[in-house]
Backbone bond lengths (Angstrom), bond angles and torsions (degrees), N, CA, C in turn:
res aa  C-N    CA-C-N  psi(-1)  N-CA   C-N-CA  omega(-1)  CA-C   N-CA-C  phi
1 X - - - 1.443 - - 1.528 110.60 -
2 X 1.422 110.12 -31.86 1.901 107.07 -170.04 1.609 90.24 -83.33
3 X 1.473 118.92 -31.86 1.790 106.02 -174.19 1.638 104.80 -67.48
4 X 1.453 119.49 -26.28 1.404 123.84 -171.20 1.887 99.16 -65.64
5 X 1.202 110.57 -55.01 1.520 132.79 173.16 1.315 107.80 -25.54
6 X 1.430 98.16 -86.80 1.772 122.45 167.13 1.238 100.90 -16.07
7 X 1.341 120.81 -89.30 1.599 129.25 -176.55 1.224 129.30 -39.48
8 X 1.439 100.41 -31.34 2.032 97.57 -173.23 1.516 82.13 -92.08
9 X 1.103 152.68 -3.49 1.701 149.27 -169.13 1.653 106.33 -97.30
10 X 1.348 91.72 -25.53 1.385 101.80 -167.13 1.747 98.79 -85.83
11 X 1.541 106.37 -67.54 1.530 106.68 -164.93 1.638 103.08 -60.79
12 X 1.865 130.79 -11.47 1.331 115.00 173.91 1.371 109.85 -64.06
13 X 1.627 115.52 -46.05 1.268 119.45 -168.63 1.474 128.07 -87.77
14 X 1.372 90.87 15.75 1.605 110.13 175.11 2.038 99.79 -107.83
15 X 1.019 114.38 -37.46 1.302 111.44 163.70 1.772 128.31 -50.74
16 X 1.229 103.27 -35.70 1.358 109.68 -180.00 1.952 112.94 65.10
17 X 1.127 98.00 169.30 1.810 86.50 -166.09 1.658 96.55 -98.52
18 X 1.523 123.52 145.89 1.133 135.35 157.35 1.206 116.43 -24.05
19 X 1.420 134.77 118.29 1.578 117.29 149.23 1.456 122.40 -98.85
20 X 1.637 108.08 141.60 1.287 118.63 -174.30 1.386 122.19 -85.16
21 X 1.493 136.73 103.50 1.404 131.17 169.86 1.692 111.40 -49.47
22 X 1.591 100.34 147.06 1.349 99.93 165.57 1.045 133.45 -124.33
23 X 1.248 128.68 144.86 1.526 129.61 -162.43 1.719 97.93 -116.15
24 X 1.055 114.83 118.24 1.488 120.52 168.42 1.482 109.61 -129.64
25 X 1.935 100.77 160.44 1.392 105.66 -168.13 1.946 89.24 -104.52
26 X 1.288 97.75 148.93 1.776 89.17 -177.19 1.405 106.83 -161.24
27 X 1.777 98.85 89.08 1.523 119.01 -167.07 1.409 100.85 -69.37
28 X 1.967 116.43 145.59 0.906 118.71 -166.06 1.831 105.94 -65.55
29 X 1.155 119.60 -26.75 1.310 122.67 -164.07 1.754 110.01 -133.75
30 X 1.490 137.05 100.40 1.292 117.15 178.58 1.305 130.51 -58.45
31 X 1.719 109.05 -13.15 1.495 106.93 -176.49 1.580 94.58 -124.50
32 X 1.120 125.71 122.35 1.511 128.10 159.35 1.713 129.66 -108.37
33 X 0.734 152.89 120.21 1.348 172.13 -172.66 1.605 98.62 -51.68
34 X 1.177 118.15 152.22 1.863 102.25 -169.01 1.664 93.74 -119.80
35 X 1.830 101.94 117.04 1.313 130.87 171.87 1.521 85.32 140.94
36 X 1.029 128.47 9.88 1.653 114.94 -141.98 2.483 82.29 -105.22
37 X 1.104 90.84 138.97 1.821 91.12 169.76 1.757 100.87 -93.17
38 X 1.219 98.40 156.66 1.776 112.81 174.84 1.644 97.25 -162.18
39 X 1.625 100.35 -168.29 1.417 102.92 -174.64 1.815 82.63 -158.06
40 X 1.672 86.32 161.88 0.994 114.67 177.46 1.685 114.50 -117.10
41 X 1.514 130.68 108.51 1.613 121.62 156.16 1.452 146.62 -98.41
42 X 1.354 103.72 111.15 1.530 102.25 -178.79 1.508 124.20 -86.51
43 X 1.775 98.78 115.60 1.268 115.17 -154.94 1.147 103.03 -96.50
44 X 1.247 146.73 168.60 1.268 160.88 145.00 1.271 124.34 -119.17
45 X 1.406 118.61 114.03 1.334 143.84 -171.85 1.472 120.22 -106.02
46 X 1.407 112.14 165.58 1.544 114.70 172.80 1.979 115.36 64.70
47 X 0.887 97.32 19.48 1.933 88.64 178.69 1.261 103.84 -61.94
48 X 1.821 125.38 -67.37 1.478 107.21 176.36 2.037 76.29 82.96
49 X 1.439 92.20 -155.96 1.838 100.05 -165.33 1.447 112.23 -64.82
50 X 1.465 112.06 -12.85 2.056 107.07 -176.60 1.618 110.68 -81.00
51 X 0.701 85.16 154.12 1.844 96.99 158.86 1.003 146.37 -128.29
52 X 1.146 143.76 149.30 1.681 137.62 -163.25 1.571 115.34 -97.28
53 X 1.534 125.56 88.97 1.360 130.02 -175.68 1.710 100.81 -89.88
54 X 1.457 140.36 14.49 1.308 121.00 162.28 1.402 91.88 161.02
55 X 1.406 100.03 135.32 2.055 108.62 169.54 1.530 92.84 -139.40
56 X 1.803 98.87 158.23 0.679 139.98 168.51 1.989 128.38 -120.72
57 X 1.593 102.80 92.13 1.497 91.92 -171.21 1.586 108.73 -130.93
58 X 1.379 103.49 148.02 1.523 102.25 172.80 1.768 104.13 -95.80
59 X 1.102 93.41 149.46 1.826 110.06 -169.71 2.052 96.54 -103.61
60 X 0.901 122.58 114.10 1.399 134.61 177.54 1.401 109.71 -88.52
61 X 1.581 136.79 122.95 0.758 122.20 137.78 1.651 132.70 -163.15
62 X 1.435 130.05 -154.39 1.787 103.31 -167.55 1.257 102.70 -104.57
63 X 1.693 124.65 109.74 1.381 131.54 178.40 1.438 114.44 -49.75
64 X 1.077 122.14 -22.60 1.524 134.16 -159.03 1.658 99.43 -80.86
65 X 1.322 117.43 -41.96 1.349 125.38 171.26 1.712 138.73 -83.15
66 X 1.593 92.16 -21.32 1.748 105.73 -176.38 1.449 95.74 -164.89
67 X 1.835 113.51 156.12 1.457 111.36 -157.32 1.950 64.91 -144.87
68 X 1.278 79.62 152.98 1.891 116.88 174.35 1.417 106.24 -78.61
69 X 1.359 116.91 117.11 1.445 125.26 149.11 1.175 117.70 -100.53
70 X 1.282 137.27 -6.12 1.642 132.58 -161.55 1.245 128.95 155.01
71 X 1.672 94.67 148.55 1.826 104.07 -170.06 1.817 101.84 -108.57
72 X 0.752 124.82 130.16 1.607 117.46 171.16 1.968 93.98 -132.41
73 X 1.498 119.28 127.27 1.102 127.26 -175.95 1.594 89.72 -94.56
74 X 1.635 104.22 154.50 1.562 131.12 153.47 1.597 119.78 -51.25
75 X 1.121 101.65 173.94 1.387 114.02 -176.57 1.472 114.44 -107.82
76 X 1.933 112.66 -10.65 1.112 86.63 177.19 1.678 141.68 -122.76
77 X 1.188 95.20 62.53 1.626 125.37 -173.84 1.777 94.46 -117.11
78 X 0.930 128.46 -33.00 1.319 157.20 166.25 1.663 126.71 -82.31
79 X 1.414 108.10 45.40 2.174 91.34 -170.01 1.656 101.14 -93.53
80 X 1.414 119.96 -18.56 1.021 102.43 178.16 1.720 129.81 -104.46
81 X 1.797 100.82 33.78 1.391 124.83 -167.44 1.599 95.67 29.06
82 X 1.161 117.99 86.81 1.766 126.50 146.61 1.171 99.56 -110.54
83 X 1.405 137.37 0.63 1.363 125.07 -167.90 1.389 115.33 81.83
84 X 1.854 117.77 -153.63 1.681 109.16 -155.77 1.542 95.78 165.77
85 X 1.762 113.92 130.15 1.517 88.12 155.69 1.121 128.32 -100.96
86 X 1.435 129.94 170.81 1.476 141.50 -168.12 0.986 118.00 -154.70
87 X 1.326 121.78 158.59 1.599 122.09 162.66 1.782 108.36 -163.71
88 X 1.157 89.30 141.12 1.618 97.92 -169.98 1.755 91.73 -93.17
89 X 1.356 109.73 169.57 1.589 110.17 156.87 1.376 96.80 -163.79
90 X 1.219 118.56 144.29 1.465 115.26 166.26 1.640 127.28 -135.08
91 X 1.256 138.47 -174.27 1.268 152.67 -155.89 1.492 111.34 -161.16
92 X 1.377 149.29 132.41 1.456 126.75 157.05 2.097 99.60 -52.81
93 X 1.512 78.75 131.18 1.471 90.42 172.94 1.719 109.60 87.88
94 X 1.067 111.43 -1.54 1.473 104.11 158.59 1.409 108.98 170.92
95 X 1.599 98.11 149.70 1.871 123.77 -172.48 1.030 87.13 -102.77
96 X 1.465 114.63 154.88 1.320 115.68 151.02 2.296 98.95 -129.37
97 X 1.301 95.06 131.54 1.650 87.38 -175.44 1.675 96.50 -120.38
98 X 1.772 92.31 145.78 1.834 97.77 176.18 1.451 88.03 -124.69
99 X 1.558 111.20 154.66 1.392 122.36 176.18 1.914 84.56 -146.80
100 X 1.409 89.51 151.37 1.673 111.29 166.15 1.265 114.35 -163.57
101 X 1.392 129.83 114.77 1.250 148.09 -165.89 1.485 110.00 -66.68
102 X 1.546 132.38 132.80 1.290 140.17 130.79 0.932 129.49 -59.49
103 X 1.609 132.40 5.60 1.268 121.02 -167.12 1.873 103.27 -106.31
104 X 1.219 119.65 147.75 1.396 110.55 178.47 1.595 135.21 -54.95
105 X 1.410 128.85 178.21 1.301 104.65 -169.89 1.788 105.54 -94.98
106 X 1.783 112.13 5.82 1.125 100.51 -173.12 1.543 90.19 -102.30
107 X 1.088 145.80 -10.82 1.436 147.31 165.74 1.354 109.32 -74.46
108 X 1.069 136.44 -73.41 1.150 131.65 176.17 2.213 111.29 -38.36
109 X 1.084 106.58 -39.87 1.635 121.32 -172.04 1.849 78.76 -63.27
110 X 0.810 120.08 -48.91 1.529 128.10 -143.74 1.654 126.18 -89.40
111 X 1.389 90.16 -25.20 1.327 109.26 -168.36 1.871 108.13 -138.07
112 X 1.135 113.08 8.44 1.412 104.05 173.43 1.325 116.43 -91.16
113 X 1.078 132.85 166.11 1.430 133.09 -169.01 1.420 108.09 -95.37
114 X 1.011 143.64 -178.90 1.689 160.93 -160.62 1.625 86.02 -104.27
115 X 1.056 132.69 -65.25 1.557 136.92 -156.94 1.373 108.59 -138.13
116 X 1.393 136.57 101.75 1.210 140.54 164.30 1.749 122.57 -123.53
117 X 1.147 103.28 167.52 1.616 105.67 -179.28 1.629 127.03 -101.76
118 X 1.354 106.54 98.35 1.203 106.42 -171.40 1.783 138.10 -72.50
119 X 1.186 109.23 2.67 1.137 120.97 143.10 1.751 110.87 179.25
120 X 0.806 108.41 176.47 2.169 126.57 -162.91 1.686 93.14 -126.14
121 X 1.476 113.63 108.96 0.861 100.95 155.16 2.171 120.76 -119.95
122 X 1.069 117.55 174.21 1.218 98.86 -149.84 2.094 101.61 -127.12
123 X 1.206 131.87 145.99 1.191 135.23 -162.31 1.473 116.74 -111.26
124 X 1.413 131.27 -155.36 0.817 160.24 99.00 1.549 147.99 -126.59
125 X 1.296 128.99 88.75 1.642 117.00 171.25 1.698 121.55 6.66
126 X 0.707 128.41 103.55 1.599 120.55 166.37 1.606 126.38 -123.79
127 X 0.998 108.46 3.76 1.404 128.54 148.53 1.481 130.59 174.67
128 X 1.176 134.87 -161.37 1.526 135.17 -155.02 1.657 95.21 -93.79
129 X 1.583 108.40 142.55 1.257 113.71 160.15 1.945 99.73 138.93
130 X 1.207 118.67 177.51 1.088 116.11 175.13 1.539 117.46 -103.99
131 X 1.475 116.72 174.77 1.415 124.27 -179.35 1.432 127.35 -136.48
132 X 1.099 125.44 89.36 1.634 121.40 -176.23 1.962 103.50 -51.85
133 X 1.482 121.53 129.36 1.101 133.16 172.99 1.521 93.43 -100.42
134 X 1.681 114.27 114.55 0.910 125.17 -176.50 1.471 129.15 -131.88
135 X 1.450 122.61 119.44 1.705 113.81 -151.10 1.202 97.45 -126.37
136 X 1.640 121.67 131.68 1.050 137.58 173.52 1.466 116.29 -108.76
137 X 1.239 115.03 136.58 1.525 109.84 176.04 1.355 123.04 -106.23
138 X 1.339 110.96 126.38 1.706 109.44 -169.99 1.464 101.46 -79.57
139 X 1.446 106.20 -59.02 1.614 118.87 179.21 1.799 96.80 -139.12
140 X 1.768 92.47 156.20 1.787 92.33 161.81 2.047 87.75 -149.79
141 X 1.018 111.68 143.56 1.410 120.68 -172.65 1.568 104.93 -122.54
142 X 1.201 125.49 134.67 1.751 116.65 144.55 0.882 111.08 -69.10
143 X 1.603 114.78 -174.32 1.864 122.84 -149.61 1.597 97.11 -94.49
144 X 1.298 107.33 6.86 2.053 96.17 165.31 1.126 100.58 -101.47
145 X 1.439 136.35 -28.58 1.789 139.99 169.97 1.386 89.99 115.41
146 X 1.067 108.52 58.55 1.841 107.81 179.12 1.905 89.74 -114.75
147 X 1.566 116.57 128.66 1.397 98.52 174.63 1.314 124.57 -86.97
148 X 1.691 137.21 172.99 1.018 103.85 -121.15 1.760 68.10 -140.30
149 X 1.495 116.14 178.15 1.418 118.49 179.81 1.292 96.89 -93.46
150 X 1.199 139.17 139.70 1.684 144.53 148.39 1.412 125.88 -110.33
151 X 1.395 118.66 138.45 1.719 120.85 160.67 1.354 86.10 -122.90
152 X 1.510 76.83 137.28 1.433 114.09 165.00 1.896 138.19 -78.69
153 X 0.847 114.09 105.03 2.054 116.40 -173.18 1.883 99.04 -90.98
154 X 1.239 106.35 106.42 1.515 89.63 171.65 2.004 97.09 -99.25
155 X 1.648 96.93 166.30 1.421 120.71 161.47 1.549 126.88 -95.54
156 X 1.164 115.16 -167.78 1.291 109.26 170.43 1.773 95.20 -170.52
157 X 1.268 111.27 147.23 1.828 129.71 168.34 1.121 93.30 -117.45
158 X 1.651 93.60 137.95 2.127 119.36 150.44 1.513 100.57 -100.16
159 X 1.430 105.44 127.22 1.435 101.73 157.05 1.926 113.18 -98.27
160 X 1.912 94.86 114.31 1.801 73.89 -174.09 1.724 99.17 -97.54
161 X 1.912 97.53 -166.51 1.473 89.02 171.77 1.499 107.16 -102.89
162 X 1.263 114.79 156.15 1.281 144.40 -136.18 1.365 83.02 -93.52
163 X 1.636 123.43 153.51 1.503 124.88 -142.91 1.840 96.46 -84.92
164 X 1.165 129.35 -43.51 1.382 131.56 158.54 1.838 112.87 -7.43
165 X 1.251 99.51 -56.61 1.955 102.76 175.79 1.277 81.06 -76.64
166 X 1.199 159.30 -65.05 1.721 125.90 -149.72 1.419 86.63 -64.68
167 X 1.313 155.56 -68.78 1.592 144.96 -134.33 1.703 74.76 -54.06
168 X 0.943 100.10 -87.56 1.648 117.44 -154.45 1.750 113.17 -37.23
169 X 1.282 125.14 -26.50 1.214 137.26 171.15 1.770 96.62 -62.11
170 X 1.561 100.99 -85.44 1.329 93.52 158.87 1.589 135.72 -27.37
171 X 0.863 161.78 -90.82 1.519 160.11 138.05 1.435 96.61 11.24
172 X 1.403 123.23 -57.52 1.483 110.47 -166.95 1.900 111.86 -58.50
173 X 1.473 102.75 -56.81 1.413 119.70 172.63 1.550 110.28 -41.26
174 X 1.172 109.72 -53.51 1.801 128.50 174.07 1.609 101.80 -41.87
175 X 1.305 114.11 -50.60 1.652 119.82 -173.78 1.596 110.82 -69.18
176 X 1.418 96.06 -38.16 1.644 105.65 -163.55 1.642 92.16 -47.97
177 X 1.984 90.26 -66.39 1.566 95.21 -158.77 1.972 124.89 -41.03
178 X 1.755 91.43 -39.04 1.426 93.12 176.30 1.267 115.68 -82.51
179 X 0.765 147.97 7.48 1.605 144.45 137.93 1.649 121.94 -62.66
180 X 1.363 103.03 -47.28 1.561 112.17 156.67 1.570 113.25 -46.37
181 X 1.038 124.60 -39.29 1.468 123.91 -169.03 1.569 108.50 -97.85
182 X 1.046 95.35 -20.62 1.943 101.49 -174.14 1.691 89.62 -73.81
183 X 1.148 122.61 -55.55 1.227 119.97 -173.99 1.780 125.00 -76.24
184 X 1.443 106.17 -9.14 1.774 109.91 165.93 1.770 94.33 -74.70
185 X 1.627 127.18 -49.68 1.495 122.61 -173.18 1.639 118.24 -42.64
């Protein structure tokens, strides 16, 4: 029974524990002004020895506050520019982006970075309020198509109003008061 012990103690700690890559959303700006363009990048962190041969993620977020202009993918599914397939698709209120690498699995092993950005996508403000940036993962594979563990980092944007409504807020209040006073005289 203690050699049975030994052994299952042994082969856990010969396994070592999983590490989790992370995918976070990490808008260029948390507060944007509404009309104002920004972007959003979903990064992936922590590989250490894995690599990322193809994801699949839906991009979450509140149409009511910011509208989609664009997908621009990373470079690093791609280091030895052979290209990659992809396809964007979207919805107000959610992207969904696929990437899958051409590059081999000993290039990619070899040449990918620890932390890169797997694609930029890009917004606009369209009115006041905030936005949870929210990323779901359908699939994410290393470059043999083995899938891979992920935690997730979400972001978030404020769209405020642009300093013009404070003048004018101000000025308005400014009027109130002297009208208030014109009429105590």
């Amino acid at each position: 029974m203690k050699f049975v012990n030994a052994l299952i103690a042994s082969a856990l700690l010969a396994t070592g524990a999983a590490q989790a890559q992370v995918v976070t959303a990490v808008p260029s700006s948390s507060e944007v002004a509404v009309g104002d363009f920004f972007t959003v990048d979903l990064i992936v962190s922590g590989l250490a020895d894995a690599t990322v041969g193809s994801f699949d993620f839906d991009f979450i977020y509140d149409p009511f506050v910011m509208t989609s202009y664009g997908v621009v993918f990373g470079e690093g599914l791609d280091v030895f520019s052979l290209g990659s397939l992809f396809s964007v698709s979207s919805q107000p209120g959610l992207i969904n982006i696929f990437q899958t690498s051409y590059d081999t699995v000993e290039d990619l092993i070899a040449l990918q970075p620890d932390t890169f950005t797997l694609a930029t996508l890009s917004f606009k403000a369209i009115s006041l309020g905030s936005s949870p940036l929210e990323v779901f993962v359908n699939a994410i594979g290393d470059a043999e198509g083995v899938m891979l563990p992920v935690e997730l980092g979400a972001g978030m944007v404020t769209a405020v109003p642009e300093p013009q409504t404070y003048a004018l807020l101000l000025a308005g209040l400014g009027l109130i008061a002297l009208s208030a006073r014109r009429r105590r005289s």
